[in-house]
C-alpha positions in Angstrom: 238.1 114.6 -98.3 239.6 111.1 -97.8 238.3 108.0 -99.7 236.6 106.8 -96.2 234.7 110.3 -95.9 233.1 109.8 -99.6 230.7 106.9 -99.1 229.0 108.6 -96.0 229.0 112.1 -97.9 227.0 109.6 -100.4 224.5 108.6 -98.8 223.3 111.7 -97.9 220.0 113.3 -99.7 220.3 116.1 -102.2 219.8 119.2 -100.3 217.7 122.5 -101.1 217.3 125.5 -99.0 213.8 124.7 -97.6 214.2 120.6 -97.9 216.2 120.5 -95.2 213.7 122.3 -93.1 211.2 120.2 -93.9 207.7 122.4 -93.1 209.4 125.4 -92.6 208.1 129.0 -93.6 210.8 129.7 -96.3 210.0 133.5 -96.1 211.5 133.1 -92.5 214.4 131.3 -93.6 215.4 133.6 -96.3 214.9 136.7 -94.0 217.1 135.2 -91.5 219.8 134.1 -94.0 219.5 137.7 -95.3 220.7 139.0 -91.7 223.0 136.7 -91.0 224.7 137.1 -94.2 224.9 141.2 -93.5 226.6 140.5 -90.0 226.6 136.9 -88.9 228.4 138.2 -85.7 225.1 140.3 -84.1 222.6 137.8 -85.7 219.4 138.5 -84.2 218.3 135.7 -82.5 214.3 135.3 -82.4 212.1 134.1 -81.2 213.5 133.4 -77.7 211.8 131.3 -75.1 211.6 131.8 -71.2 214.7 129.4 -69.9 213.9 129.3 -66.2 216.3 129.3 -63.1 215.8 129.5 -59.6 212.9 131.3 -58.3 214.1 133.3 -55.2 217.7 134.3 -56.6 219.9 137.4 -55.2 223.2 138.0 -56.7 226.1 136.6 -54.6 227.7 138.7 -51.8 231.3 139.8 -52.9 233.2 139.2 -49.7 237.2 140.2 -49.1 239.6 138.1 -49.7 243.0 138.6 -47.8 244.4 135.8 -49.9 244.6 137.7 -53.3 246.6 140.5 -53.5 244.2 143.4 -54.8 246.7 145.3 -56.9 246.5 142.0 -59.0 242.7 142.2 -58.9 242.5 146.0 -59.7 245.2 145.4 -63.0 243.0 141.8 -64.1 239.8 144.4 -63.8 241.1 147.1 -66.0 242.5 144.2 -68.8 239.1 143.1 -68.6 237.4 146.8 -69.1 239.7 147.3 -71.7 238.9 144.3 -73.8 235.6 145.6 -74.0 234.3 143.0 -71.0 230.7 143.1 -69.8 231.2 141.1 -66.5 234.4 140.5 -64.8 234.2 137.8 -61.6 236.6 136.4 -59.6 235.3 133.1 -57.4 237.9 132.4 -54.7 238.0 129.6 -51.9 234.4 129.3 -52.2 233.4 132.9 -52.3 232.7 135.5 -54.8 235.8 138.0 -54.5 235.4 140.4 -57.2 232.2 141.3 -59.4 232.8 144.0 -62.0 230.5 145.2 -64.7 230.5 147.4 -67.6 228.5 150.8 -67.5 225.0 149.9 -68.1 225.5 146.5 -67.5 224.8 144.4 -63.4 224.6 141.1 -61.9 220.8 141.2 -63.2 221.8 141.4 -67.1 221.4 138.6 -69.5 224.3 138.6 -71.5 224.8 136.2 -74.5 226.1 133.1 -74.4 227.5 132.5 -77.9 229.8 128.9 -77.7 229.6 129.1 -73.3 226.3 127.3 -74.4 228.2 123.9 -74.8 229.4 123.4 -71.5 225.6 123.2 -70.8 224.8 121.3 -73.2 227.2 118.8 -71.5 225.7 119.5 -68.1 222.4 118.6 -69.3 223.1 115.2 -70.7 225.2 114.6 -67.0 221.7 115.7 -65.2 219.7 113.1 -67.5 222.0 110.3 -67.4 221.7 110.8 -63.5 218.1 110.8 -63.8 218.4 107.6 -65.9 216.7 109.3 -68.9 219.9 108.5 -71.1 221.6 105.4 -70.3 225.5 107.0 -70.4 227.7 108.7 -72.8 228.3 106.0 -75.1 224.6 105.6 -76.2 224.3 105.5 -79.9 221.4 108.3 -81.1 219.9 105.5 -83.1 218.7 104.6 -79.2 217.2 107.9 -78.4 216.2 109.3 -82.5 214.9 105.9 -83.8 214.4 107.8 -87.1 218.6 107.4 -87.0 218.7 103.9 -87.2 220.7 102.5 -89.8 221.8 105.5 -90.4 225.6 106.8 -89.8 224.1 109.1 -87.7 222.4 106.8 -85.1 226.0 105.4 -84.9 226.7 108.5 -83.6 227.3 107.8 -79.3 226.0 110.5 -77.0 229.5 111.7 -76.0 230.7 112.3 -79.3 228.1 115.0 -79.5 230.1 117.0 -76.8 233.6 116.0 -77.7 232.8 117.3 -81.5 233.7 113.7 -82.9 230.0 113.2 -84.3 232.0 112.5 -87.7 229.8 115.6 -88.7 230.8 118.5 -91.3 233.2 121.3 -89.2 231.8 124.5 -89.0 232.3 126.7 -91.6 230.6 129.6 -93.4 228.9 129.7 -96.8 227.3 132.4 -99.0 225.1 129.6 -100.3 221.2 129.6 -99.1 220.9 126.0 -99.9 224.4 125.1 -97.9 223.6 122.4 -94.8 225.6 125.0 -92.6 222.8 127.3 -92.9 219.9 125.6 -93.5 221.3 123.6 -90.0 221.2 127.0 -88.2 219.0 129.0 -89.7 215.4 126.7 -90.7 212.6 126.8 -89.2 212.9 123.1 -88.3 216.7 123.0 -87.6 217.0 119.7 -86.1 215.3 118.4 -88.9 218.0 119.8 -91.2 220.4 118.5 -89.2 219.2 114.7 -88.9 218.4 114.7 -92.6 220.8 116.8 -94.5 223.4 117.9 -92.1 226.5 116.0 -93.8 228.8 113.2 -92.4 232.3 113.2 -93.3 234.1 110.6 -90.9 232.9 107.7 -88.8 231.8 108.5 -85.3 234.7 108.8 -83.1 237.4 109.1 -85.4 238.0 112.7 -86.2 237.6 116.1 -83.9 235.6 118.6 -86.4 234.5 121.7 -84.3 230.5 122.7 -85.2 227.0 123.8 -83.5 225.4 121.3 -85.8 226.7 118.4 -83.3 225.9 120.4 -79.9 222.5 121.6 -81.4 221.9 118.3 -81.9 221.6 117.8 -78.3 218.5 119.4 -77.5 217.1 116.7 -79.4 218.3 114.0 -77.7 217.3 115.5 -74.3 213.6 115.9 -75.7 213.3 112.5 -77.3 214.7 110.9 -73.9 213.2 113.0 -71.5 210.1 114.0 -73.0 210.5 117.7 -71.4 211.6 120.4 -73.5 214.9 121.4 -73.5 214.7 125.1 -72.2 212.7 123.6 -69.5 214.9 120.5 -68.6 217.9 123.0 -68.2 216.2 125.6 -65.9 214.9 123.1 -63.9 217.0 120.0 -63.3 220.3 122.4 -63.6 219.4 126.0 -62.7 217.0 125.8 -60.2 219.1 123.3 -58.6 221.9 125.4 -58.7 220.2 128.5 -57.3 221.4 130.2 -60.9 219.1 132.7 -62.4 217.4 131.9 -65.7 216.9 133.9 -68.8 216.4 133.1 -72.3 217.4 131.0 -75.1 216.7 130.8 -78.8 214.1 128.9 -80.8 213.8 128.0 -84.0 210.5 128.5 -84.3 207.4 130.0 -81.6 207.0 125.9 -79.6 210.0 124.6 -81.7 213.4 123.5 -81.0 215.7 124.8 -79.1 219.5 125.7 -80.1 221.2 124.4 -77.7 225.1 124.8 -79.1 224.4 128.4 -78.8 223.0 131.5 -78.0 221.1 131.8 -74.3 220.9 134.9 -72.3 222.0 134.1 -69.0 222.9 136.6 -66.2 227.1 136.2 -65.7 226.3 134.8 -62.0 224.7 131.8 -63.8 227.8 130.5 -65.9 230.2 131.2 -62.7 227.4 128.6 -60.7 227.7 126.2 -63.5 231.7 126.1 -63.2 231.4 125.5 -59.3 229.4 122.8 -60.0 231.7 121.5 -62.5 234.5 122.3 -59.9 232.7 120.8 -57.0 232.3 117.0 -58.8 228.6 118.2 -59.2 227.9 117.8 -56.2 225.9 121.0 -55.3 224.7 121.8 -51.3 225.6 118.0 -50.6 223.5 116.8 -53.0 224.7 114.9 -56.2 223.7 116.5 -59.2 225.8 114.6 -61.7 227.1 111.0 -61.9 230.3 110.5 -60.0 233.3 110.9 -61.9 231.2 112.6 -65.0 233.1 116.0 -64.2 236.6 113.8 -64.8 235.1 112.9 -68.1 234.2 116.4 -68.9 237.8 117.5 -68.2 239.4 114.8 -70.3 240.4 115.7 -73.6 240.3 112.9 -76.8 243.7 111.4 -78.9 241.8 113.3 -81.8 242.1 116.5 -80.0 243.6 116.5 -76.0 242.7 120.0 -75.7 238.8 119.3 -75.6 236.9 117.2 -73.3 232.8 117.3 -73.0 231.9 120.5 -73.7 235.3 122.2 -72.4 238.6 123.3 -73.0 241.9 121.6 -71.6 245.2 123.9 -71.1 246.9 121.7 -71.4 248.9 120.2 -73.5 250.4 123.9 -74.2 249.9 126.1 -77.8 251.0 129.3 -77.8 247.9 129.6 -80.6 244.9 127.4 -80.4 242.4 127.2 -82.6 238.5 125.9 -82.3 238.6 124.1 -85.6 240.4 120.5 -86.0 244.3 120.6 -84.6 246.5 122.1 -87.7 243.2 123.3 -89.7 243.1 126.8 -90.8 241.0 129.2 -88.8 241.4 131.8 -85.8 243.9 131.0 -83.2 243.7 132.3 -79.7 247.3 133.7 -78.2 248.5 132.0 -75.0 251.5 133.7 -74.2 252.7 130.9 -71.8 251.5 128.2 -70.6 248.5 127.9 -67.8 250.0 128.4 -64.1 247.6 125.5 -63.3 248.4 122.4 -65.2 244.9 121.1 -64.6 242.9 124.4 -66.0 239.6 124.0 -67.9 237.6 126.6 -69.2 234.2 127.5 -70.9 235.7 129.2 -74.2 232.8 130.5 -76.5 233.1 132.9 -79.7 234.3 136.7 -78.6 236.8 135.1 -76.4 234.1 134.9 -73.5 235.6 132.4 -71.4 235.2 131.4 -68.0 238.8 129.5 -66.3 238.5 127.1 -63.7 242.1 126.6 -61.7 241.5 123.1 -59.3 244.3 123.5 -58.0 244.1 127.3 -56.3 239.9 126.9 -55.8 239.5 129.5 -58.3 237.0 130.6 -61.3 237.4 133.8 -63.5 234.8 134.9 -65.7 234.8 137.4 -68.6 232.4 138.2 -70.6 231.8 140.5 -73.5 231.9 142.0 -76.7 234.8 140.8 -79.3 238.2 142.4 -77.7 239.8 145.2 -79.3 241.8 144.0 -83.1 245.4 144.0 -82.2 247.3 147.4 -83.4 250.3 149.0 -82.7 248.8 150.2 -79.4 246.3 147.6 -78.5 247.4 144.3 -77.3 246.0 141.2 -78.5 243.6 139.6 -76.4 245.8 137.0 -74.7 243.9 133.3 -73.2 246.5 133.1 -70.3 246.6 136.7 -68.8 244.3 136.9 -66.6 243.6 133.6 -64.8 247.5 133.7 -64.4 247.8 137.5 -63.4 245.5 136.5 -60.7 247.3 132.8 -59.9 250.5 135.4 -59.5 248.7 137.4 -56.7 247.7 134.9 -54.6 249.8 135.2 -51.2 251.3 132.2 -50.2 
């Protein structure tokens, strides 16, 4: 901790397991941080709450493509079976090319978000700020959480809860019941925890620090500027306008607030629909979803860390092994085994290495998700960030 980063961690209140959840049942939170310290990877997330999409929805048609060579196709599919996938799609030239999916598993199936949550989170605040419900990216929360002014917090700006420079603690684990980083995720009143005992450890804006404390955060600010629920908002003024099914998405309490850094249940079809619109300027059926130019900022990356813009991840500038957690911090880092074919690739890139690339420059989106990949042995390969969206670069015919 630098001398800067000790006056803000002062200010903060003592906290105590069920203080920072306020009025929460503390039987609840001591279940839950029973679970999640047993396997914090297949926490049980409940209760859930209806997260609604478009109302008349069919899977898209898979059409042929005579542009993308299907041996390329066939060998990106069995990579993606192999590293225990769920759903494998390929988007191509505006068309769905390719739509593979485990045994047991269809275009129907929610499947679990985990960290893909965060692009949405960034597509929510675009849809508001279009809506004028949030005035832009760099309004401080002490505009939209008055309960944040004076506060280091409320000189927290909207962006800098996407970007992961909120100046908040990185995420981290701890066995401790009373620790911010679970009282933050687990109480029955989590954004409570998070506006009153979450720590700050650098100014707004001046360091990248990784975190769902930060991108949960933002549920609140869509509720306290909209006056809609969050679950709601999303379904309707992104989803449904999207023509993406809905599904679910975790609460922290029956009516209470929604975590919105994590955790849905969203058919695969949905996340591939979000990255088209993301793609497409937000612009969706000639109709402007998203403020012009807010896609460019979602794709630009921050001097604290160029690799992450609103929400996404930037290929480039090139690491063989990137990590989630501040550049040069300790932590897992994902292979690249060479650099993006694409230099302008961006990609949804959540826990379990679910990830969802988006190449501008071939008109192309390729979506896994699933279960944690295979550990790395002497005859299993480690998962590797860059196979597949450049396999598939590789096989398109000129």
């Amino acid at each position: 901790m630098t001398a800067t980063m000790a006056p803000l961690l002062a200010m903060l209140p003592a906290v105590g397991a069920m203080a920072a959840g306020g009025a929460g049942d503390e039987a609840v939170y001591q279940q839950r941080f029973a679970q999640f310290l047993k396997d914090p990877g297949n926490f049980p997330y409940a209760p859930m709450e209806k997260l609604s999409g478009a109302k008349a929805w069919q899977p898209m048609a898979v059409r042929a493509d005579s542009t993308l060579d299907p041996a390329s196709l066939a060998k990106a599919e069995a990579y993606a079976a192999a590293m225990r996938s769920s759903a494998f799609l390929v988007w191509h030239k505006g068309a769905l090319i390719h739509a593979w999916f485990a045994p047991g598993m269809n275009a129907q199936t929610p499947m679990l978000s985990k960290s893909l949550s965060k692009p949405i989170t960034a597509l929510a605040v675009g849809r508001a700020i279009a809506l004028g419900r949030i005035k832009g990216l760099d309004q401080p929360l002490a505009e939209i959480i008055p309960e944040l002014k004076g506060t280091p917090k409320g000189r927290i700006l909207v962006r800098n809860l996407l970007d992961m420079r909120s100046g908040m603690l990185d995420q981290g684990f701890s066995p401790d019941p009373a620790h911010p980083l679970n009282t933050a995720y687990l109480s029955t009143e989590h954004g409570r925890a998070i506006i009153d005992n979450y720590p700050m450890t650098a100014e707004p804006g001046t360091r990248y620090a990784y975190a769902n404390a930060p991108s949960d955060l933002v549920a609140l600010v869509i509720e306290r500027a909209t006056g809609r629920r969050y679950g709601e908002f999303v379904g309707t003024e992104v989803l449904a306008k999207i023509g993406a099914p809905g599904g679910t998405i975790w609460v922290d309490r029956e009516g209470g607030l929604a975590h919105s850094g994590c955790c849905t249940y969203l058919p695969a079809e949905t996340y591939l629909r979000m990255a088209m619109l993301i793609h497409a300027d937000g612009v969706w059926g000639g109709k402007r979803l998203l403020p012009k130019g807010y896609t460019a900022q979602m794709r630009k990356g921050t001097p604290q860390n160029p690799n992450f813009g609103l929400g996404l991840w930037i290929g480039n500038p090139y690491h063989q092994r990137r990590g989630f957690g501040a550049p040069g911090t300790l932590g897992p880092q994902v292979l690249h085994s060479e650099p993006y074919l694409d230099p302008d690739l961006y990609l949804f890139d959540g826990n379990s290495n679910q990830v969802v690339y988006v190449a501008p420059k071939y008109d192309l989106i390729v979506l896994r998700i699933g279960a944690t990949p295979p550990a790395p042995s002497a005859t299993q390969a480690e998962w590797d960030n860059a196979y597949l969206p450049n396999l598939l670069i590789r096989g398109i015919k000129p």
